[in-house]
N, C-alpha and C positions, 0 to 999 in steps of 0.2 A: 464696566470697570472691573477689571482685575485685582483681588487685592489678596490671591490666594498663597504668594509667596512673602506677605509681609503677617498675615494671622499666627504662622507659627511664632515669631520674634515679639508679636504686640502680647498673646496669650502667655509667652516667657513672662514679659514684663509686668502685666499684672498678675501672676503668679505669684511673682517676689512679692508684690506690693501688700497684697491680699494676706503672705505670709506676716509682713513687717505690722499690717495692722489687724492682725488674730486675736489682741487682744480686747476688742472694741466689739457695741452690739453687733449681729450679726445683720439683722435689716439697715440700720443705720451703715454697716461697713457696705452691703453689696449696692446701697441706693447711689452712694459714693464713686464706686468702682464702675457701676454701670455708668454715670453723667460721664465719670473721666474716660471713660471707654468708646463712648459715641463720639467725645471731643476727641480725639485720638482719630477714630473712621472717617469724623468728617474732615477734619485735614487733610488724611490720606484722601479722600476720594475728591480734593480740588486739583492734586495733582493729576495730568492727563493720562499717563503712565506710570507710577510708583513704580520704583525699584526697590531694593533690598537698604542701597544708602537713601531713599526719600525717607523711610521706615525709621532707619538711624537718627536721621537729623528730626524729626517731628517726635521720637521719643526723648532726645537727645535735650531737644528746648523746653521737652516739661519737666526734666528733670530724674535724678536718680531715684527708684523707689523710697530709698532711704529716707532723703530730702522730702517729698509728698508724704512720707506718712508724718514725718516729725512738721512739717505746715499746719498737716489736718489735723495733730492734735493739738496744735498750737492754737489754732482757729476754732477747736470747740472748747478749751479750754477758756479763751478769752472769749466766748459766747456765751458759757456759762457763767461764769462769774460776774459778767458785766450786767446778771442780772440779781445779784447777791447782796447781802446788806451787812454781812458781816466783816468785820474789820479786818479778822485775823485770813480769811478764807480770801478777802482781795488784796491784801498784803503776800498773801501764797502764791496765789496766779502772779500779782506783777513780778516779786522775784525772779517767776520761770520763764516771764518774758524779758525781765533785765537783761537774763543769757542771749534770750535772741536777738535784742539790737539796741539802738538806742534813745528809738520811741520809748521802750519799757521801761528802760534807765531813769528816764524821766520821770513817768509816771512814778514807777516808782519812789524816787526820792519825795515827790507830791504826796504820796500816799506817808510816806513816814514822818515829814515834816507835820502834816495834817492830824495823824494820829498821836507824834507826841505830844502835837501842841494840845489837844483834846485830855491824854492824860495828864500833861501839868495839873489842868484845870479840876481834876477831880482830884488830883495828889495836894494843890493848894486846898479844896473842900477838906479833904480829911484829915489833915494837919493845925487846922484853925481851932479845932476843939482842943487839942493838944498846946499848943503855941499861941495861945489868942493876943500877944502883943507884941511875938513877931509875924505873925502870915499875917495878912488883908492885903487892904488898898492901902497903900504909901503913897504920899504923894510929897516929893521937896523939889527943894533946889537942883539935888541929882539927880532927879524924874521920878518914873512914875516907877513902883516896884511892888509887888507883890507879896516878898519876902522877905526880911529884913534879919541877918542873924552876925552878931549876939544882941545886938541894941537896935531898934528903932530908932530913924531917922522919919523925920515929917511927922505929916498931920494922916489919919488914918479916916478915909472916908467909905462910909456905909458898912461899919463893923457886922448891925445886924443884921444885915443881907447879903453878907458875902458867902457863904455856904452855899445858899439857893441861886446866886448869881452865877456861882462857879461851877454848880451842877448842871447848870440850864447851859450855860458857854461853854463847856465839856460835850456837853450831848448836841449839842447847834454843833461843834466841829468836828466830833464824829459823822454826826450823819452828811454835814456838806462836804467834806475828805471824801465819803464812801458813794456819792452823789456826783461830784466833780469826778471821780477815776472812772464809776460807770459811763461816764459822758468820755471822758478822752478815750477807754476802751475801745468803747462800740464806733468813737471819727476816726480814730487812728489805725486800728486795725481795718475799716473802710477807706482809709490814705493808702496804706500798704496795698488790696487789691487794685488798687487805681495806677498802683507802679508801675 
């Protein structure tokens, strides 16, 4: 197999690429370049004869270097993270995957929905000492309410354990928010290569 007239156009292209991801380890970038580089040869060499246009359309369907590096950092970004416990640093990454589509979007909203409701629960904790006969547990006819301001409506159940209730139900929806996005991270970015 012949593929002496498509090396210089493939060697072009991960030139560019190799430039576009300069800023990345340097083992971790060539481990990269080399898998995409043999997937690349072995395509070319199913065809019986490659020409100059086989070379085109087989670079052409993995895409513009551009495009592959902004993937691969996308993909170790969300590989990282999906192994992370902090709130603000998985809140970071979904943002950056909001832009890329609207799996992220999701997630995202998941994740801020999940963490505000996590800080109510400590914003009601520290306001109780402050407020103590407007925050608790309300419970009327209007439902069930946590807040109550300027006056108190209802009957107020478990005054003295609402602190420690709210702290514990703050930290239960941190960690299951940060829990649940690690989980849709790691299936969803694995739906994506399945595309």
């Amino acid at each position: 197999m012949n593929l002496t007239h498509c090396i210089p156009m493939v060697d072009t292209y991960f030139a560019q690429l190799n430039s576009k991801l300069s800023d990345l380890p340097v083992e971790r970038r060539q481990d990269f370049l080399r898998e995409l580089r043999a997937h690349v040869l072995d395509r070319l060499e199913q065809v019986t004869a490659p020409s100059v246009d086989d070379c085109r359309s087989v670079l052409k369907a993995l895409g513009t270097p551009d495009e592959i590096a902004r993937q691969y950092r996308m993909e170790m970004i969300l590989r990282t993270s999906s192994w992370r416990l902090s709130p603000f640093k998985v809140l970071r990454t979904t943002l950056r995957w909001t832009v890329a589509g609207v799996q992220g979007y999701l997630v995202f909203v998941v994740a801020l929905i999940g963490y505000i409701l996590s800080a109510s629960f400590y914003i009601c904790a520290l306001l109780k000492p402050f407020f103590p006969k407007n925050v608790g547990f309300f419970v009327s006819d209007a439902g069930i309410n946590f807040a109550q301001f300027p006056v108190q409506y209802g009957q107020e159940y478990l005054p003295n354990y609402f602190i420690p209730i709210c702290i514990v139900m703050g930290y239960l929806a941190t960690f299951g928010t940060t829990l649940l996005i690690r989980f849709l991270v790691r299936h969803l970015s694995q739906l994506r290569k399945k595309i």
